[in-house]
C-alpha positions as CSV (number, residue, x, y, z in Angstrom):
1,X,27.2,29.4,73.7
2,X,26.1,32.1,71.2
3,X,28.1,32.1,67.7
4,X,29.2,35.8,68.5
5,X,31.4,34.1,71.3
6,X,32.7,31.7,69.2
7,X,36.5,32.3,68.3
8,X,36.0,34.7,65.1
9,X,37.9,32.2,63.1
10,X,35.1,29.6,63.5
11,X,32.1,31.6,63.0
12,X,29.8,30.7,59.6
13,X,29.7,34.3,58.0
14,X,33.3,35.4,59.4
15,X,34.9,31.9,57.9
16,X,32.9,32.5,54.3
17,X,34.3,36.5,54.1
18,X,37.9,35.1,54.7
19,X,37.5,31.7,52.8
20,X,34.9,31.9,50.1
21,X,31.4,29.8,50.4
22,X,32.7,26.6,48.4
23,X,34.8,26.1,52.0
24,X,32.2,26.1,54.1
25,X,29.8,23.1,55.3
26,X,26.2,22.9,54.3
27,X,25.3,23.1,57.8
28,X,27.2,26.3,58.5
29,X,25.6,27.8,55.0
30,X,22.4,27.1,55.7
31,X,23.0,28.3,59.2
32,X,23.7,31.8,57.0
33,X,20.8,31.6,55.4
34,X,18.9,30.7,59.1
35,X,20.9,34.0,60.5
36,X,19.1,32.9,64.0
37,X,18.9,30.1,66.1
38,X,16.1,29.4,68.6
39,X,16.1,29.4,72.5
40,X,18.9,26.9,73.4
41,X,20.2,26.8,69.6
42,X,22.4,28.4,67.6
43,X,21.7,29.1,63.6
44,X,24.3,26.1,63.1
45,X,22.6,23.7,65.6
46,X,19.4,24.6,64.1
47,X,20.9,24.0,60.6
48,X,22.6,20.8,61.4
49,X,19.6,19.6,63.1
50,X,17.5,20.4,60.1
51,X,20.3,18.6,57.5
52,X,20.0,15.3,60.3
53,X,16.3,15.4,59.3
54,X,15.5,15.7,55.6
55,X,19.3,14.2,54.7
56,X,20.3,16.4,52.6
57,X,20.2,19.9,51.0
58,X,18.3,18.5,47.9
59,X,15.7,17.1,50.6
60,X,15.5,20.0,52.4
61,X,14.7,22.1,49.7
62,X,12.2,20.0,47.9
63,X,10.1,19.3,51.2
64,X,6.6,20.6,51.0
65,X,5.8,23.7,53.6
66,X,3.9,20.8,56.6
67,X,7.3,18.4,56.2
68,X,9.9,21.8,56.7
69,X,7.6,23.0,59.5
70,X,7.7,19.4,61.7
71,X,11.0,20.9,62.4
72,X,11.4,22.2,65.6
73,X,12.3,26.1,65.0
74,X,11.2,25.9,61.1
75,X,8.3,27.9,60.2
76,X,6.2,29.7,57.2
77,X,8.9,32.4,57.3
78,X,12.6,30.3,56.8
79,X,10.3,28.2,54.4
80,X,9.0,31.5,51.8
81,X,13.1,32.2,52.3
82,X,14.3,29.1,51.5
83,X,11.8,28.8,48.5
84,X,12.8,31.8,47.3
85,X,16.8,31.3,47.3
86,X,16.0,28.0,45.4
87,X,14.0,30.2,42.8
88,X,16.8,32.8,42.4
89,X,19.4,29.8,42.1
90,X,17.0,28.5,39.3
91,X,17.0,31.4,37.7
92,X,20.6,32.2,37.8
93,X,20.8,28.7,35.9
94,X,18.2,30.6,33.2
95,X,20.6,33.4,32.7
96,X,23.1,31.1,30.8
97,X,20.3,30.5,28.2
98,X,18.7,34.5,28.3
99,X,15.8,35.0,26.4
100,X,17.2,37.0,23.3
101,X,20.7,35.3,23.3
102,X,21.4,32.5,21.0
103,X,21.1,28.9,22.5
104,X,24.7,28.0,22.1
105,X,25.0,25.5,25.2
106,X,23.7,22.6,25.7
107,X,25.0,22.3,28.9
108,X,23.8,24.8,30.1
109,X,20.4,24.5,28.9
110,X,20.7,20.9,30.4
111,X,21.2,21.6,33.6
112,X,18.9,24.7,33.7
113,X,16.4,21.7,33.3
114,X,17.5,19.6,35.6
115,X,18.1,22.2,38.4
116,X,14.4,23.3,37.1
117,X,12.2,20.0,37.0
118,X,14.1,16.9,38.4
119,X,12.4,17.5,42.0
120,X,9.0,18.0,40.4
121,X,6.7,15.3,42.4
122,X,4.6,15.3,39.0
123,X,5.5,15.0,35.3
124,X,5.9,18.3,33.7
125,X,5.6,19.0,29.8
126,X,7.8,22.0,29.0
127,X,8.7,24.0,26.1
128,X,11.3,26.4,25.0
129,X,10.6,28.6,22.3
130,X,12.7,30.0,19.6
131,X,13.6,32.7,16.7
132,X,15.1,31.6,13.6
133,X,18.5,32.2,14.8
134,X,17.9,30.1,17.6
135,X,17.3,32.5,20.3
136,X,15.1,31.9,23.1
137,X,11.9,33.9,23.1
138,X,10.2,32.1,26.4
139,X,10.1,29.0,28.2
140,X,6.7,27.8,29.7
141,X,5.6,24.7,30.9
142,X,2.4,23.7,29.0
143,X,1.2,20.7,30.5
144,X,1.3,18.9,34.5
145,X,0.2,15.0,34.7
146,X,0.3,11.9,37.4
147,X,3.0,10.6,39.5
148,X,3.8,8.6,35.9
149,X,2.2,11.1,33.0
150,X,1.3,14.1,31.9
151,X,-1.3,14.6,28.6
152,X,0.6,16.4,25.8
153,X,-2.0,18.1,23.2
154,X,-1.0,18.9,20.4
155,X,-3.4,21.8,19.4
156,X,-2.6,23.3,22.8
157,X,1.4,22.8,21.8
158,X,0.5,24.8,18.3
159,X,-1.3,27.2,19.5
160,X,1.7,28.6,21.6
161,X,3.9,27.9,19.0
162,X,1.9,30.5,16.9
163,X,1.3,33.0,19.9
164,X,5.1,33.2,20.5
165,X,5.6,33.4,16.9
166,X,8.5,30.9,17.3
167,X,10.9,29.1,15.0
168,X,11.8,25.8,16.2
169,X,11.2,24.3,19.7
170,X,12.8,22.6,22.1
171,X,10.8,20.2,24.6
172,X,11.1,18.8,27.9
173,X,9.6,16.8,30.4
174,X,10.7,15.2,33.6
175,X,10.3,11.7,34.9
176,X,9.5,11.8,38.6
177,X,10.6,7.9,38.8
178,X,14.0,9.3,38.5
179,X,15.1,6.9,35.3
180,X,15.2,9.4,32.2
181,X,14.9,6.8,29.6
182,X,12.8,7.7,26.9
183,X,9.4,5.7,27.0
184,X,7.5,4.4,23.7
185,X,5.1,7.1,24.7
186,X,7.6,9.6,24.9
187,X,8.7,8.8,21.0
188,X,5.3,8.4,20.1
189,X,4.2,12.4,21.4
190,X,7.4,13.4,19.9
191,X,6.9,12.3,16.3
192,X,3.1,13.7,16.5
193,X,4.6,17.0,17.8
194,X,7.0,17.1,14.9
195,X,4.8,16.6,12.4
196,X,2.4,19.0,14.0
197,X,4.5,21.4,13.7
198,X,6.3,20.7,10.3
199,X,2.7,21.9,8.7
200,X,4.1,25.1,9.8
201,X,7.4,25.1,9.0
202,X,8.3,25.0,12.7
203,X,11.8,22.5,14.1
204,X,11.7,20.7,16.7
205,X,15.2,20.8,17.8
206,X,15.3,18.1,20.9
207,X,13.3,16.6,23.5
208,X,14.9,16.4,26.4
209,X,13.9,14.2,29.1
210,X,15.0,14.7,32.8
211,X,15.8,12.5,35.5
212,X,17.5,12.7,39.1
213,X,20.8,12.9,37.5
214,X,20.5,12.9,34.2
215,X,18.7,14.4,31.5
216,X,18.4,12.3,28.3
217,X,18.8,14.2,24.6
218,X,15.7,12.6,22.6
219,X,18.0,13.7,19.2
220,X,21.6,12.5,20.2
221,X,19.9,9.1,21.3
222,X,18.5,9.2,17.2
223,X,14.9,9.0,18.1
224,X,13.4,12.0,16.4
């Protein structure tokens, strides 16, 4: 049965109008997002079969474009989509910390990171520069490594510094294992970044390192 013959009061974009998104299912919001079925499926069966697959929203979105397209239904279209409502999500997380407002939340600057580069199948090196009154001028991610690393250098890592004309730094770099604990390598790039940039009179302010759930403050652990 098509959803327009549902009973109005069961219908995915009907019930979000009178209820508000956080009450719907994921399966009837990505159904939304789907706005079609296929032959023999509705946009909820598609959804729900698509959630039985990858296991969860998180999965779904992080699959590469062959895995989203084994999906009977799923094609190059619904995957450019779904990439680029994960982008604008990312970004809305990026509008908490806007470049020329002051960094005042941690929090928010935390989970901008996470929502940004916990999925990343490779370890990322990332940097967020700032002005002197601690307002962000640009983030950029500098450096991609292995499954396990990614080569920091330092020259590289100054030379930005100086382009953006920044004032202190904040770094970042995931841990595709999932376990954010800080490695000896981790301290050891760190303390070589900070005194890098000391020569020119540059802080670095934290070094945050993120895992699947958690991202780990480099300063409020005391090891910079």
């Amino acid at each position: 049965m098509p959803i327009t013959d549902w009973p109005e009061g069961d219908r995915p974009r009907e019930k979000l109008l009178r209820l508000g998104p956080q009450n719907l299912t994921d399966t009837e919001l990505l159904a939304i997002f789907y706005r079609t079925g296929v032959k023999g499926k509705t946009a909820v069966d598609l959804a729900r079969e698509t959630l039985r697959h990858f296991g969860s929203l998180r999965m779904l979105q992080s699959a590469n474009l062959e895995d989203f397209c084994r999906v009977p239904g799923l094609g190059k279209a619904k995957f450019v989509q779904l990439q680029a409502a994960a982008e604008l999500s990312k970004r809305c997380f990026l509008e908490q910390i806007p470049a020329g407002g002051a960094l005042t939340s941690t929090h928010a600057t935390r989970q901008y990171l996470l929502s940004r580069m916990r999925d990343y199948p490779n370890e990322v090196f990332s940097a967020l520069y700032l002005d002197n009154q601690h307002r962000i001028i640009s983030i950029e991610e500098l450096f991609k490594g292995s499954i396990s690393s990614a080569n920091v250098y330092p020259r590289e890592v100054v030379r930005q510094v100086i382009k953006h004309n920044a004032a202190a730094v904040i770094f970042a770099h995931n841990h595709p294992s999932g376990v954010p604990e800080p490695s000896q390598s981790d301290r050891d790039i760190t303390e070589t970044l900070i005194k890098a940039l000391r020569l020119l009179d540059v802080r670095v302010l934290d070094h945050f390192i993120i895992g699947d759930k958690e991202v780990v403050s480099m300063a409020e652990r005391g090891l910079m």
